[in-house]
N, C-alpha and C positions, 0 to 999 in steps of 0.2 A: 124767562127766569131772571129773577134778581138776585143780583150779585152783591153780599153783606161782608162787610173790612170789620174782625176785633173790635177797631177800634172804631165804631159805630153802631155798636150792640148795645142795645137799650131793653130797658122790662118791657114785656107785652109786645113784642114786635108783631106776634099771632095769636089769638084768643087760645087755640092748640094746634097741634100738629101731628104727624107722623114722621119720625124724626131718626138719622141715623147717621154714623160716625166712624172715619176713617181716614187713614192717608189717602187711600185710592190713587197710589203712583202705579199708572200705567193705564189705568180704566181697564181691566182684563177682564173677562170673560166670572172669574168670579166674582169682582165688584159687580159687573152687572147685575147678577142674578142677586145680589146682597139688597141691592138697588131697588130692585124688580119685587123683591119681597114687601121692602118698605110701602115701594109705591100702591104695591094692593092694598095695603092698608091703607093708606091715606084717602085710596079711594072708596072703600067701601066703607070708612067712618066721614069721609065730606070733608075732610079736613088738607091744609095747607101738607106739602112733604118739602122738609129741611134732609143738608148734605150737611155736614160739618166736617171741613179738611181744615191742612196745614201749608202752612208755605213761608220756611221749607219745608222737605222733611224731616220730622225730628231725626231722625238718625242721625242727619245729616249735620246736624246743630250737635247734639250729643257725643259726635263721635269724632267734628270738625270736618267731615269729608268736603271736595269738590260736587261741585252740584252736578258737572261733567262728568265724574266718576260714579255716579248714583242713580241720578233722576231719570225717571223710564219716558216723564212726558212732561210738556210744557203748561203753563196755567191757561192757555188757549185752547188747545186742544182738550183738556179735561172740562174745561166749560161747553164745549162746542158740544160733546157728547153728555152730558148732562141735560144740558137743555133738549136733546132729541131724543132723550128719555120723558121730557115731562116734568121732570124735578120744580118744584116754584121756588125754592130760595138754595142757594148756593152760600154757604156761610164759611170764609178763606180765614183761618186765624191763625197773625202773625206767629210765629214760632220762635223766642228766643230763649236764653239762658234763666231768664224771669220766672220764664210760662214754666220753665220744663218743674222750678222749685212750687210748683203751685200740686198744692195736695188735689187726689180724685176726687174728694167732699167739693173742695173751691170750685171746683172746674165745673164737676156735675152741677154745682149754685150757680155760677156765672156765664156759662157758656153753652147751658142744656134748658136749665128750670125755668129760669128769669126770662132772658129774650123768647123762648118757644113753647113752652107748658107743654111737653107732650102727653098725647095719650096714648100713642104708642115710640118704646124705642127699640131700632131693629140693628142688632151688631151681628160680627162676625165672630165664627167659633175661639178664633184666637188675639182678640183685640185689648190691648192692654190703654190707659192712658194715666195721667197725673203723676204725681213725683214716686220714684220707683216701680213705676207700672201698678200699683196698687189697687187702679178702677180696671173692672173684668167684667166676665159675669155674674158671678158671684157678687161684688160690691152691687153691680146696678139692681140684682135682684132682693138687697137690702132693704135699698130705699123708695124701691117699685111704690108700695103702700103706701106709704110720707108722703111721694109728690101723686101719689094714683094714676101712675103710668101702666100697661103690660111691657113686658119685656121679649122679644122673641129674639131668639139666639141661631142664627143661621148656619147650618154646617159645611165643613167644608168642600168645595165644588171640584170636583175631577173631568178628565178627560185622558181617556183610554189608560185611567188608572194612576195617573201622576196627579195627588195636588194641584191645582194652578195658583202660584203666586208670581207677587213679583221678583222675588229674587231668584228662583228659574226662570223665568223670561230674560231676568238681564243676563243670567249666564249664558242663556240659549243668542241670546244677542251679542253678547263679547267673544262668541264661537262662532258669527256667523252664520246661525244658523235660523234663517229669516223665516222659513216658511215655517217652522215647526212654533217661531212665537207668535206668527200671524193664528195658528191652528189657538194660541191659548188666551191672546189679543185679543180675535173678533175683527181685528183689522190690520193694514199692514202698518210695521212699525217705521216712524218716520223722524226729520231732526228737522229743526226750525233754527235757521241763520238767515246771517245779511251778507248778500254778494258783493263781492271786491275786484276791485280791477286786478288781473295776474300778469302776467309776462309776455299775454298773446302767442306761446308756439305750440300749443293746439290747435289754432286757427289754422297757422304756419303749416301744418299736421293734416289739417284738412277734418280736424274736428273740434272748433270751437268749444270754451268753457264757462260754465259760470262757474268762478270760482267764492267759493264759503269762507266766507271768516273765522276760523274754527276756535275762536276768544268768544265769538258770539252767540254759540252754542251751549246749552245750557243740560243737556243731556249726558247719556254714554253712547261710544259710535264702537258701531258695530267694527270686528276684527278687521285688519287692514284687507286690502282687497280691491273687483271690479263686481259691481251689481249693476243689477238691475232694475231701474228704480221708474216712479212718473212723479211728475209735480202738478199740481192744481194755478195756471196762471190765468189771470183775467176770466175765472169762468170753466176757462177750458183745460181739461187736461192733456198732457206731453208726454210721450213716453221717451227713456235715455238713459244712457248708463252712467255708472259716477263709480271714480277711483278712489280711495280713502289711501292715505299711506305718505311717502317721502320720496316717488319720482324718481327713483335710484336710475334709472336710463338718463335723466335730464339733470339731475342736482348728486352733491354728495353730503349732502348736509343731515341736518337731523330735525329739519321743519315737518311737521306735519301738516300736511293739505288735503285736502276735499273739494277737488272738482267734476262736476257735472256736464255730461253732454247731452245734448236735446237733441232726438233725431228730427224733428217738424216745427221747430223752433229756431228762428235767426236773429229775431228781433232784438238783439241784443241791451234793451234797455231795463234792467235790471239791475243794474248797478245801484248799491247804499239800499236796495229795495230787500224784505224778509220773503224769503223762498222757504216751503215744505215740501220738504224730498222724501218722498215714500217708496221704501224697500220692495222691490215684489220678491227679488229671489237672489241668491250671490252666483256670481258666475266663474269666478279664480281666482287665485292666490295673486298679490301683488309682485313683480320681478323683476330683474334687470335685464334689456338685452343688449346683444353687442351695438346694434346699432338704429340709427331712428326710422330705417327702414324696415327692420325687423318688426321693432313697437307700432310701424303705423300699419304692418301687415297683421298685428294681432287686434289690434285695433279694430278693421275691419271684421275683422271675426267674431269679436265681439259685439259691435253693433250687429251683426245679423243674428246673433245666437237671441242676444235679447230683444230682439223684433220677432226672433220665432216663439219665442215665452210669453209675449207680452201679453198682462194679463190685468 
């Protein structure tokens, strides 16, 4: 899959296309299928299939948010599942203050018509874009005839009756509650940081940590807590659990940390290196106890509950 910057969109990038348009934060289960529509087309007419995202997300520009308080997935991760759909062009356009004052005519001219000619465009029931959300359905089905595109309008995808977007998924994830967004996901939801050296009394503890950099995360992290999680390193995957929270047994502060423990993992060279921590399931509430004999007995607990889960 090739990967297209805004600001190297040129006319005729594809004689045409099969072509379709969205934020797509989180890659869920109805992007998919949004996806999956496009690409029939593209295959049954021969032609090239385009992704058109943002980054950021407009909201996020719009509304000024944290990209930590928002974003369901990283630009790594959305490309990785693109490409294992098949998608041929992946088209990332920046997103600022600029763009947002840019009418649906401009946008549909500059960033649909010109670079990709489609002959097919395939949206979602509820996709708005250019200045005051003014490009829809309705606009694209305007000017369908002008540029002689079809337009297909995709509706929207359930599972056991709920909608799936993403802003239930991030609630279902700000609640902890991992399996039920794996269920709307497609896969398990995960953060992407750079591990930092900590304090070492985990180790001390008899369970070692890689500790996250939690500046370097670009996501929202699931409610405070103990999970159950794996990581993909060198190839291989790990499975271990990881605390999210402020350490009220060990600190009285109000730092937020995120450390992982690896049960078949010691290799400790991971330091300054990016780790993908994947959620399988949450295991308990975050707590204080009286003493560090207490915590390294829940400890224990914990690493067997999630070696009994692991999944």
């Amino acid at each position: 899959m090739e990967l297209l910057k805004s600001s190297s969109l040129a006319y005729d990038i594809v004689d045409t296309s099969a072509l379709t348009i969205g934020t797509f934060d989180g890659m869920h289960l109805g992007h998919i299928h949004l996806i999956e529509n496009m690409l029939d087309l593209s295959k049954k007419n021969n032609c090239p299939s385009v992704v058109i995202t943002f980054n950021p997300n407009p909201f996020i520009v719009l509304n000024n948010l944290d990209k930590s308080k928002y974003h369901l997935i990283n630009n790594r991760k959305r490309f990785e599942i693109l490409e294992s759909l098949g998608v041929d062009y992946l088209c990332e356009i920046e997103f600022d203050s600029s763009l947002a004052q840019l009418s649906a005519y401009d946008f549909l001219s500059n960033f649909i018509i010109n670079p990709f000619n489609p002959k097919d465009v395939v949206i979602g029931y509820d996709h708005h874009f250019g200045r005051g959300r003014e490009g829809n359905s309705s606009f694209l089905d305007k000017y369908s005839s002008l540029y002689n595109y079809s337009l297909k309008v995709v509706d929207a995808y359930k599972i056991s009756g709920d909608i799936i977007s993403s802003s239930l998924i991030r609630s279902l994830i700000k609640n902890g509650d991992i399996l039920r967004s794996k269920d709307l996901l497609g896969y398990n939801y995960s953060l992407r940081g750079t591990v930092i050296k900590g304090n070492s009394i985990g180790r001390e503890l008899g369970f070692p940590t890689a500790n996250i950099d939690v500046n370097s995360i670009e996501q929202i992290c699931p409610q405070n807590g103990v999970y159950s999680i794996k990581s993909k390193i060198n190839e291989d995957y790990y499975h271990g659990m990881c605390n999210i929270g402020y350490k009220p047994t060990l600190t009285s502060g109000n730092k937020m940390s995120i450390e992982v423990h690896f049960f078949n993992y010691n290799k400790f060279d991971l330091y300054n290196k990016k780790l993908d921590i994947e959620f399988v399931d949450y295991v308990r509430n975050e707590r204080k106890f009286e003493n560090l004999e207490d915590l390294k007995l829940q400890l224990s607990k914990d690493k067997d509950y999630c070696i009994k889960i692991e999944r």
